[in-house]
C-alpha positions as a printed Julia matrix, in Angstrom:
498×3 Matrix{Float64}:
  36.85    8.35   32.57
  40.31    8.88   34.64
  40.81    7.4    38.01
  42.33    9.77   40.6
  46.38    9.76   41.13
  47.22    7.28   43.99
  43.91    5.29   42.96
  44.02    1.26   43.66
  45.16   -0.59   40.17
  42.37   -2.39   40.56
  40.35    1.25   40.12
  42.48    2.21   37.88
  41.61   -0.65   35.33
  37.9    -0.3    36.1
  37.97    3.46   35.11
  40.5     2.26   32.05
  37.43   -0.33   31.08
  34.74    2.28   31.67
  36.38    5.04   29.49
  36.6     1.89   26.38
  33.18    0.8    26.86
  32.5     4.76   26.24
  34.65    5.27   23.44
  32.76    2.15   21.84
  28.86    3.29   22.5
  26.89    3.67   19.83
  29.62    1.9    16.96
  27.72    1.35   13.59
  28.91   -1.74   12.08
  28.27   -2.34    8.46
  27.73   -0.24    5.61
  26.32    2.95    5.26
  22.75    3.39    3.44
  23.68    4.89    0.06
  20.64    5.49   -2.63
  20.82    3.65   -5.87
  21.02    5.42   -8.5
  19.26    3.76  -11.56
  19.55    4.08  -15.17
  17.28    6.9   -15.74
  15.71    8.02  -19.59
  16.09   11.29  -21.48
  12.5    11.11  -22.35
   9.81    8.86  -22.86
   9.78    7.61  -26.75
   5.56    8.63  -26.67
   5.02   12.36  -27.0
   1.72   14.04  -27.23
   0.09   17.28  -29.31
  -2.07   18.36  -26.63
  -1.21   22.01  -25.33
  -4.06   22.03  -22.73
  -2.47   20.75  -19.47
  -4.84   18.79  -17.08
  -4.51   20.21  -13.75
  -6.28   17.51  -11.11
  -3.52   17.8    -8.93
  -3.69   14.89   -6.02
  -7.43   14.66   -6.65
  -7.06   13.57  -10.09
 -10.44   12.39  -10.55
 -12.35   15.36  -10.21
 -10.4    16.72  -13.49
 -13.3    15.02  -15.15
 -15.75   16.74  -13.45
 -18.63   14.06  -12.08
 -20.38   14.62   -8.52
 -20.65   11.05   -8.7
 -17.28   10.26   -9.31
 -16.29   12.12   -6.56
 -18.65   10.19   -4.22
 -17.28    6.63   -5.25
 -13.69    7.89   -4.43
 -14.42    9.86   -1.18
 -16.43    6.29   -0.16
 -13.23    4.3    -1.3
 -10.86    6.09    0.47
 -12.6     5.6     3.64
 -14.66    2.47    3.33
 -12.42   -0.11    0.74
 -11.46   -3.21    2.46
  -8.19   -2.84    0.85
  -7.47    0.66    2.62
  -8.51   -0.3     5.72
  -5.99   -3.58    5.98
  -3.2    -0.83    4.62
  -4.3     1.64    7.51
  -4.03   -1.61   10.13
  -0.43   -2.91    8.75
   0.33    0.78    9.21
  -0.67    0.61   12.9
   1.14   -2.88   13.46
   4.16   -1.35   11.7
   4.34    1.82   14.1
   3.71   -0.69   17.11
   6.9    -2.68   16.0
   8.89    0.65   15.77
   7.77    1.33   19.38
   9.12   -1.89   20.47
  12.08   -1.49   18.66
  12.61    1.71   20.24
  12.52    0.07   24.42
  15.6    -1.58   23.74
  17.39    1.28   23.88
  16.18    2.76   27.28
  16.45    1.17   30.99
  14.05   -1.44   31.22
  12.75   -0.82   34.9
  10.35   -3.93   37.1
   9.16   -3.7    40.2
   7.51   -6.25   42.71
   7.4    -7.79   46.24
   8.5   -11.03   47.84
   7.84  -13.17   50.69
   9.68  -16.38   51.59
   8.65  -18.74   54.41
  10.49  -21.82   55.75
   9.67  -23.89   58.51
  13.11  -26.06   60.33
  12.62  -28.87   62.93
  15.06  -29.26   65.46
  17.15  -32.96   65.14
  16.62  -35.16   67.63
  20.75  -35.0    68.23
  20.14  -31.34   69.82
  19.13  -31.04   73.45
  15.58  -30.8    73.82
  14.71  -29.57   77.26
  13.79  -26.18   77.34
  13.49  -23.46   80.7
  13.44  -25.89   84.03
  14.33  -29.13   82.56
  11.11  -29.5    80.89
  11.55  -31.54   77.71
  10.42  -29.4    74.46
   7.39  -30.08   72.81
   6.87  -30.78   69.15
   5.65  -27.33   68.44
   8.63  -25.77   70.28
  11.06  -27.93   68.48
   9.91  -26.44   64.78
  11.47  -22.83   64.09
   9.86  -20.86   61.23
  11.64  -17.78   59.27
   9.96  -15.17   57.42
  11.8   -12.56   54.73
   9.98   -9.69   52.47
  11.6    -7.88   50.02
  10.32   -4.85   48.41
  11.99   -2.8    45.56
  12.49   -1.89   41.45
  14.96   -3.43   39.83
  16.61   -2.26   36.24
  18.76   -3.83   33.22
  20.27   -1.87   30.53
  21.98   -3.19   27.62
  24.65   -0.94   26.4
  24.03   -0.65   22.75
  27.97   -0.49   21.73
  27.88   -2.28   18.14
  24.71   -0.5    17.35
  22.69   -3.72   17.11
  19.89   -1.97   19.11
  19.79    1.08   16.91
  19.94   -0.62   13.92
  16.84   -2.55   14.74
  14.99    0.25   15.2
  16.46    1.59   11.89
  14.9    -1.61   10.08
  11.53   -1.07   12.02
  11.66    2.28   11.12
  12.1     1.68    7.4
   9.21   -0.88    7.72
   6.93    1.88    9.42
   8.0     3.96    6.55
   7.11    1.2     3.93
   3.78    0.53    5.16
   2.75    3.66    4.6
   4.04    3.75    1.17
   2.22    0.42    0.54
  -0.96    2.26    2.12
  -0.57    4.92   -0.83
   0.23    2.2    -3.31
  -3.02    0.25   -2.04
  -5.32    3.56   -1.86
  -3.89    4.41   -5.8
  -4.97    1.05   -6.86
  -8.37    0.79   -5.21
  -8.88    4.87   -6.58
  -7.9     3.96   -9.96
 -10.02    0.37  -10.19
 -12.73    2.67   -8.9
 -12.46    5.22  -11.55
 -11.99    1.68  -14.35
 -15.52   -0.01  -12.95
 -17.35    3.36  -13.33
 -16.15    4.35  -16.74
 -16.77    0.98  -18.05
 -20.54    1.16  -16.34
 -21.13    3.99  -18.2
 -19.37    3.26  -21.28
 -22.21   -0.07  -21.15
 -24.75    2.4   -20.42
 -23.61    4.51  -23.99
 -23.62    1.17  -25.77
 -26.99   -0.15  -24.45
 -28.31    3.46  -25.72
 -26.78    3.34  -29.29
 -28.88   -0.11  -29.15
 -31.91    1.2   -27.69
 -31.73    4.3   -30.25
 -31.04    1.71  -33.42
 -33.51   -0.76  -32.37
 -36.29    1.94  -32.33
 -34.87    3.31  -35.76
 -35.43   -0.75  -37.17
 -38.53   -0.5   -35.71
 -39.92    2.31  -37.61
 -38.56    1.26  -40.59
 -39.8    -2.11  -40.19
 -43.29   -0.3   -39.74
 -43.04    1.44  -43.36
 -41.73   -1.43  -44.64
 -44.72   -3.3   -43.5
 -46.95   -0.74  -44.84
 -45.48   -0.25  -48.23
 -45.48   -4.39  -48.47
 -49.42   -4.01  -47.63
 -49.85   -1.46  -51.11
 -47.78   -3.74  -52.98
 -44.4    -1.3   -53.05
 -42.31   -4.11  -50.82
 -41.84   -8.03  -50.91
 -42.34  -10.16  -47.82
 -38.74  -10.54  -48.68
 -38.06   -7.12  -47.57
 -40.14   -7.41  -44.22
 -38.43  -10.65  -43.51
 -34.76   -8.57  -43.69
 -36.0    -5.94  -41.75
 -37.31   -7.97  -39.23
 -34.08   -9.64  -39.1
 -32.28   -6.66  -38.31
 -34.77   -5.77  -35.17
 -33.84   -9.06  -33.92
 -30.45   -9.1   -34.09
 -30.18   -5.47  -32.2
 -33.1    -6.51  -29.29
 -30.94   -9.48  -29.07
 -27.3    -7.37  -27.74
 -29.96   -4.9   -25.23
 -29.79   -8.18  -21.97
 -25.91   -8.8   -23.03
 -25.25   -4.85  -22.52
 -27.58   -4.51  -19.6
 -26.2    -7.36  -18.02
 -22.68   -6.09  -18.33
 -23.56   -2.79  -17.43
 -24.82   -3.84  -14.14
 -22.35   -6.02  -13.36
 -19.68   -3.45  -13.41
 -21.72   -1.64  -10.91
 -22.32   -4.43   -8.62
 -18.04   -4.65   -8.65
 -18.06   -1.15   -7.34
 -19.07   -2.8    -3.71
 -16.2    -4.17   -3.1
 -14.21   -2.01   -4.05
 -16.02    1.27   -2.14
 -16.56   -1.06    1.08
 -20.13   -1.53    0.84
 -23.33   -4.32   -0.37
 -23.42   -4.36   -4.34
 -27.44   -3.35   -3.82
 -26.31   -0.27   -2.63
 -24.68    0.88   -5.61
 -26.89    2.84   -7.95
 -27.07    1.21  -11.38
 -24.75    4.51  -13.69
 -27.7     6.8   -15.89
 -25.14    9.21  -16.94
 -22.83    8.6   -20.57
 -18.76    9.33  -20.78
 -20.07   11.73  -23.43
 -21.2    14.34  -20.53
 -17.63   14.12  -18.9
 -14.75   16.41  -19.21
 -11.73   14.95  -20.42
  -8.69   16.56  -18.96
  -5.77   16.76  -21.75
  -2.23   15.57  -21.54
   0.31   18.52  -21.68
   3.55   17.28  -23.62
   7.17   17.68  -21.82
   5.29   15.26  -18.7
   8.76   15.51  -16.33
  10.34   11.76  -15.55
  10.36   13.62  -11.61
   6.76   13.13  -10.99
   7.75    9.4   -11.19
   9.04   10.66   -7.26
   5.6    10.48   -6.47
   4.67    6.82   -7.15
   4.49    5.43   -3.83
   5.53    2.08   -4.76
   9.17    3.37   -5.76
   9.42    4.91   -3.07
   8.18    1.73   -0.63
  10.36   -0.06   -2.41
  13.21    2.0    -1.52
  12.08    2.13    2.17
  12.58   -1.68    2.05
  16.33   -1.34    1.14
  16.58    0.93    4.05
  15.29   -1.44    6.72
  17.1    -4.75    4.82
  20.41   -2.08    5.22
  19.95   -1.84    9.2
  19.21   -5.45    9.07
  22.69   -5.96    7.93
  24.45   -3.63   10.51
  22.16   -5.6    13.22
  23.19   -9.31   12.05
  27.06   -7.84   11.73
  26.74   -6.66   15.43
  25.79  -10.14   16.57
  29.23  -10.77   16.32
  30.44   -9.06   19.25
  29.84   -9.32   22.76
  26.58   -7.73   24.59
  26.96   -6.06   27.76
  24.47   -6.16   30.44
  23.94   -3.97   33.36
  21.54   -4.6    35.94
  21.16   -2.76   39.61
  18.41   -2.99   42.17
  17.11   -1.5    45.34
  14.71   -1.97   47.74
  14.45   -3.17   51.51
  14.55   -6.67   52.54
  13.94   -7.96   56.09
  13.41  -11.33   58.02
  10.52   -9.25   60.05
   7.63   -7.57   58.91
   7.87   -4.99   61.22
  11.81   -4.53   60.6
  11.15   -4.06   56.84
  10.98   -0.51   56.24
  14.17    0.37   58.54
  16.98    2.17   57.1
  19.43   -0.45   58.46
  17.05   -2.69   55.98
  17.88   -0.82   52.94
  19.64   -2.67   50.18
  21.45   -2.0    46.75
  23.01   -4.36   44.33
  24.86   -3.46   40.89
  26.17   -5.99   38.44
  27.88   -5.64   35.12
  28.04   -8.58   32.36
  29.07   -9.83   29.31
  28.1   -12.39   27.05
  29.46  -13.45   23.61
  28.83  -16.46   21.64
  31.78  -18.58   21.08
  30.78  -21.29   18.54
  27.68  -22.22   16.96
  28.51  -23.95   14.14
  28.22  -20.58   11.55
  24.3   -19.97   12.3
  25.23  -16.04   12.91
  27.99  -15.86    9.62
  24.8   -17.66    7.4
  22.53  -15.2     9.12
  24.64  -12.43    8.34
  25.14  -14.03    4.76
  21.61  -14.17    4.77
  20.87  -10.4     5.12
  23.23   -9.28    2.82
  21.64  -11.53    0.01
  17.91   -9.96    1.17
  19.43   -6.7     0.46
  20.6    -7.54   -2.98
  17.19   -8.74   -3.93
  15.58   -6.14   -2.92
  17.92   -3.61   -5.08
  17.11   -5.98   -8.06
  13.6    -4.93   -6.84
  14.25   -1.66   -6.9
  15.43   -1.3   -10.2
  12.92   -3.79  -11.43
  10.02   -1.32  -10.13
  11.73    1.72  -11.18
  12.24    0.42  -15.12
   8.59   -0.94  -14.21
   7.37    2.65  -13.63
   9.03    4.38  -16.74
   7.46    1.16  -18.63
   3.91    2.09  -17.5
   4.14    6.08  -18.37
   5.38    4.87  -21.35
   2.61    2.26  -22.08
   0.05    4.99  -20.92
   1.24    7.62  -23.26
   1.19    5.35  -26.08
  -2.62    4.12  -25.01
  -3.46    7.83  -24.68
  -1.89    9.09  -28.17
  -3.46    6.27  -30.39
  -6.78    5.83  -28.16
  -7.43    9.82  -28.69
  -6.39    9.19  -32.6
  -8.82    6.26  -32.48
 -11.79    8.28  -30.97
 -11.64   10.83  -33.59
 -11.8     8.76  -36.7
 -14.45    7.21  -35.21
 -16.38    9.97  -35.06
 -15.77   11.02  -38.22
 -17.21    7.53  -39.15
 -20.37    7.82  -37.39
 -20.66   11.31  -38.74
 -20.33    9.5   -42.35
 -22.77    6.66  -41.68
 -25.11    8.43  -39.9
 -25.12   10.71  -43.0
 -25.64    7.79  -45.61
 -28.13    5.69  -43.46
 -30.52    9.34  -43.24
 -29.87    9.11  -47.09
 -31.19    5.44  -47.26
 -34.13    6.01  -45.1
 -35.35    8.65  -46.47
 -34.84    7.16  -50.0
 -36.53    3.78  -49.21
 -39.23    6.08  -47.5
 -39.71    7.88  -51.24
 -39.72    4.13  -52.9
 -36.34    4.83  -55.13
 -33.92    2.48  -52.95
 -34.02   -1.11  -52.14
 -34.29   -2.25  -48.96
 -31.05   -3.95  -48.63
 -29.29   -0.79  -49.35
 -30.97    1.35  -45.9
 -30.4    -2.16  -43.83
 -26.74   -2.07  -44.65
 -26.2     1.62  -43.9
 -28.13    0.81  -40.42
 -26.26   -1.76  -39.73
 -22.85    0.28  -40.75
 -24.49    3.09  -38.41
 -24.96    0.97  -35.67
 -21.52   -1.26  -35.59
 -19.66    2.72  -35.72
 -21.72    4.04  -32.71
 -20.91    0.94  -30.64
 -17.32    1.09  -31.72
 -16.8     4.9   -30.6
 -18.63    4.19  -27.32
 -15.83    1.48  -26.83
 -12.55    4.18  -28.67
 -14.11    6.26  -25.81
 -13.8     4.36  -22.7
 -10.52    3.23  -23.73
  -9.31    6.93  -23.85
 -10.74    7.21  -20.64
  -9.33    4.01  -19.65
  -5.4     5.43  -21.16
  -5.56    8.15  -18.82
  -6.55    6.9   -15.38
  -3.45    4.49  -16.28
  -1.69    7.19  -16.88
  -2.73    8.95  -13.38
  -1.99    5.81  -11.87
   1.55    5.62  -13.88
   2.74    8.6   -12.06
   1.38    8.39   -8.6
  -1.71   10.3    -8.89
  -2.38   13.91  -10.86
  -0.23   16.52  -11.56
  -0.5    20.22  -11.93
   0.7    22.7   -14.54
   3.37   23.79  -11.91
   4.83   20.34  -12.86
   4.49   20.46  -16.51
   6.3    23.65  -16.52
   9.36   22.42  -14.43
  12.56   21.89  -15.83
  12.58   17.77  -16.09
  15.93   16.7   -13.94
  16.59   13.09  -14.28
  17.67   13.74  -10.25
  15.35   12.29   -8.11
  17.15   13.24   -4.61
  17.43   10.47   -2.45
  14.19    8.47   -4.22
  15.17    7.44   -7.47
């Protein structure tokens, strides 16, 4: 701004100050956001055979195709207790960014006044009114009246950027809640997806039970029949009997665990644990999506705590610029207009018309280092969150990595147990039908039923924990992926995230 030639100096300087105060609006103090780049892997050290790539995409769960499944998640997403505190801090967050945001418009009030004062007349002033008359006590006392009516309007002239940068750092929290609402929804999705699997995989056990203890029970029956002719010792019976027992005995432990796990599925779906239906259905009716080797380290983009976490050093960042821009001064202005009168009838008159502008400044001199330790202060929140950072970025490589390795051996571990069960269920037939013919002893079928049994409940168990390997592994890299993914080139860029 220039003053006019032949301008007072005093108009001069004011359009000199003006023209500076410009020049400075909207100075960032502080350092520029830059993304941290972190030590990133060539590839992860597990590696699978698989060439069928599972394709769930964001909806990872219905990859294993269950109706049911789908129903606990869509009831999760929309009824957990967990999601719906996420969904709230999201609200608060935006409501903070709002705020943030006034600062740097006019702030604009408006209201009436009315003053009244009443005055007595000293005693030292004449008090004889028209003809000598002396005045009385009402006439002595004077009374005066004044309304105002008008807006009035401050600004604060954001020149070290304090303003913006506090609604850069409630930005960056807005933008972290909502990661931490994905982070939240993942967790509660996966848990979900954990409680059911383990339901069922009780449900498999408490059948391999079920089916053995009626297989003990029929054998204990020809046993018992064969002792009656003379062909078996009480010896025999009492073995056999000792076997029922034992697998009647496991039925309430399995039950009870089985039921338990579906009583946890309340919380975590939002509603009353009677509500949940107690699981009928086995992991062995489930598809099992496969894991496509070459997984890219990009999807690890996805995982929404990462990228919270690197929303965090974005608002700490601004958080900086703001404390370094408590430093310098603030500048105020404030105006106001309106009509003000001693007379109510006088009020609205043009002569009654008023308008006041003021400029000021304000800058703290001393106060004994509380804004260098704040600054101090901000600077040491923003390394710890970087330490963060890394710490959940090496944290997310660390649980692909774990899942991969859970995944290889527990699908290596489900197949030789299979082959076992194929093995003992192909001796005990042998024994049975051996003992049935009178050329075995006893002991010899009750050992091959026990052997039978102890390999049926251990693949139930090799089973969940494959299932088990892979939600992880869902959860490991945000949520599903697609064979668009597998396919893509793996960058160890991550563009801003990682």
């Amino acid at each position: 701004m220039t003053a006019p030639r032949g301008a007072p100096p005093g108009q001069r300087r004011r359009a000199g100050l003006s023209g500076l105060l410009l020049a400075l609006a909207g100075c960032r103090l502080g350092p520029e956001y830059v993304p941290p780049t972190p030590e990133l892997p060539a590839s992860y050290r597990a590696t699978v055979s698989d060439t069928q790539a599972a394709t769930a995409g964001a909806a990872w769960w219905q990859g294993f195709g269950s109706t049911e499944l789908d129903g606990l998640m869509a009831a999760a997403s929309a009824g957990s207790f967990d999601v719906r505190a996420a969904i709230a801090r999201v609200a608060q967050a935006d409501a903070s960014l709002r705020a943030a945001g006034s600062a740097l418009l006019p702030r604009i009030n408006g209201g009436t006044g009315e003053n009244w004062s009443r005055t007595t007349i000293a005693n030292a002033v004449p008090s004889f009114g028209p003809g000598g008359l002396p005045l009385s006590s009402a006439q002595k006392t004077l009374e005066f009246r004044t309304y105002n009516l008008g807006p009035s309007a401050s600004y604060e002239l954001d020149f070290w950027g304090a303003n913006r940068a506090a609604q850069e750092a409630a930005a960056g929290n807005a933008l972290f809640s909502r990661y931490d609402q994905q982070t939240v929804t993942l967790t509660t999705l996966a848990s979900v997806a954990n409680t059911w699997f383990t339901a069922l995989a009780y449900q498999d056990r408490l059948t391999v039970a079920q089916n053995n203890l009626r297989d003990a029970e029929e054998t204990l029956k020809a046993i018992r029949a064969r002792m009656e002719v003379g062909t078996a010792s009480m010896l025999d019976v009492a073995q056999e009997e000792a076997l029922v027992a034992g697998v009647r005995a496991t039925i309430p432990s399995l039950r009870s665990q089985r039921d338990q796990q579906a009583a946890a599925l309340g919380i975590l779906v939002g509603r009353l644990p009677q509500s949940i239906p107690i699981p009928a259905g086995s992991l062995t009716t489930l598809a099992l999506p496969e894991v496509a080797p070459g997984l890219p380290s990009t999807l690890l983009a996805r995982r929404p705590d990462v990228a919270a976490a690197e929303a965090q050093l974005q608002a700490q960042n601004a958080n900086i610029r703001a404390a370094r821009a408590a430093f310098f001064p603030t500048v105020t202005l404030t105006g106001s207009a309106g009509w003000q009168s001693e007379a109510l009838q006088t009020l609205l008159l043009p002569q009654s018309m008023l308008f006041n502008a003021a400029a000021n400044a304000a800058q703290t001199i001393f106060d004994n280092g509380q804004l260098s330790a704040q600054y101090e202060q901000a600077k040491a929140r923003y390394d710890e969150l970087l330490a963060d950072y890394h710490k959940t970025v090496v944290q997310a490589f660390t649980d692909v990595e774990t899942a991969l390795v859970a995944w290889r051996e527990t699908t290596e571990q489900e197949r030789l147990e299979q082959e076992a069960v194929r093995t003992a269920q192909r001796a005990a037939d042998i024994a049975h039908a051996q003992v049935l013919a009178g050329t075995l002893d006893i002991v010899a079928e009750l050992q091959s039923q026990t052997t039978l049994y102890a390999d049926q409940d251990a693949l139930a168990q090799a089973r969940l924990a494959r299932f088990l390997a892979l939600v992880s592994l869902y959860k490991a890299i945000g949520g599903g992926w697609s064979a668009q993914d597998v396919t893509a080139p793996d960058t160890p860029i991550y563009n801003g995230i990682l």
